[in-house]
C-alpha positions as CSV (number, residue, x, y, z in Angstrom):
1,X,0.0,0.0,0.0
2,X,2.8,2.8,0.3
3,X,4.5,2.0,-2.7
4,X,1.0,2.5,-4.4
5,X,0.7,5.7,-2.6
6,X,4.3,6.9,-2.7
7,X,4.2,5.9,-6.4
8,X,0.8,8.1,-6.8
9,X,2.1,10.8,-4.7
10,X,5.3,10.9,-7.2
11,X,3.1,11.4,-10.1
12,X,0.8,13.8,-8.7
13,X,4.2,16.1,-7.9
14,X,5.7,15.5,-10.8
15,X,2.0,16.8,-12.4
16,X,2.4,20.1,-10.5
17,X,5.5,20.8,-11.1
18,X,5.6,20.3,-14.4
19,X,2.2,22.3,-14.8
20,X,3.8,25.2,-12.4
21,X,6.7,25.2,-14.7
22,X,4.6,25.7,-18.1
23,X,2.6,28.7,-16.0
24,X,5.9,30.2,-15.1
25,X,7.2,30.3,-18.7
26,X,3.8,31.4,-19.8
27,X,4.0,34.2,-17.2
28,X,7.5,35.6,-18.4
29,X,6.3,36.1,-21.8
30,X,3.0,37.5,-20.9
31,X,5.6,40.1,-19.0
32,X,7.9,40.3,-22.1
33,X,5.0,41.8,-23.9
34,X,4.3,38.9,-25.5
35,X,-0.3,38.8,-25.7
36,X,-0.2,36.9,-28.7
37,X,-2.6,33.8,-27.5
38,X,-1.9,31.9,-30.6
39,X,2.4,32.0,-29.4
40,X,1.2,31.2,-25.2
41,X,-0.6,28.1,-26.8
42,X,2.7,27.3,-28.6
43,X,5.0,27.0,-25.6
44,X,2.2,25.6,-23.7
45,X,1.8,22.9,-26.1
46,X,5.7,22.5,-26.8
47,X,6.3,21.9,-22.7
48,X,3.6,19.1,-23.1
49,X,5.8,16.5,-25.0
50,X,8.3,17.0,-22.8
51,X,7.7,14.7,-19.9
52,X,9.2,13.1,-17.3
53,X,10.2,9.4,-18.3
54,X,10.5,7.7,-15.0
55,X,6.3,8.7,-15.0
56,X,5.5,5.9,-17.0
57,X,7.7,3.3,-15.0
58,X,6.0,4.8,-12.0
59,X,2.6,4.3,-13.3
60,X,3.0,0.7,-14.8
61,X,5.1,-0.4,-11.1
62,X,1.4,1.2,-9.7
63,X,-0.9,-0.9,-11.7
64,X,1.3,-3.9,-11.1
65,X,1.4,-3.4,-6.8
66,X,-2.6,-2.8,-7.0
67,X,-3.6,-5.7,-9.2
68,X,-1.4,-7.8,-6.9
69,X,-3.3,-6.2,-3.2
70,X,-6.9,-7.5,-5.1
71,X,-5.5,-10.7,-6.0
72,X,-4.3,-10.7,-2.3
73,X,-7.2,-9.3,-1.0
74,X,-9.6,-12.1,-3.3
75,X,-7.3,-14.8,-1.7
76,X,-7.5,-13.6,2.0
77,X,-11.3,-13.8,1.6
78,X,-11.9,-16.9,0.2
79,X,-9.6,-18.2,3.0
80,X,-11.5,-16.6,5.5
81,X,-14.7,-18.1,4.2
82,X,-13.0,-21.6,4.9
């Protein structure tokens, strides 16, 4: 259960920080005089491809752990009913 949280927990920062990080450039060329929506979208759409590649081991290692506890889980009850 807290490597299923931790590895939740890990995307859900890594989510954040990479949306925080998108605002921020957003942010420095709205100051830079830069209204254009059309170029905002542009670097908003260009940080998008760019993501971290441990997310996807994270989220597969997740899936794995969680499927195992309701195996588990489907086990432990059945035994119980014994």
């Amino acid at each position: 259960m807290f490597l299923a949280c931790g590895g939740l927990g890990y995307m859900i920062w890594s989510a954040a920080k990479s949306a925080i990080n998108r605002l921020d450039d957003v942010m420095v060329k709205m100051q830079s005089d830069i209204t254009d929506l059309q170029k905002l979208s542009d670097i908003v759409g260009s940080k998008l491809l760019n993501t971290d590649p441990c997310n996807n081991f994270v989220l597969y290692v997740t899936i794995c752990i969680w499927i195992f506890a309701v195996i588990d889980a489907f086990r432990a009850g059945k035994q119980k009913e014994l």
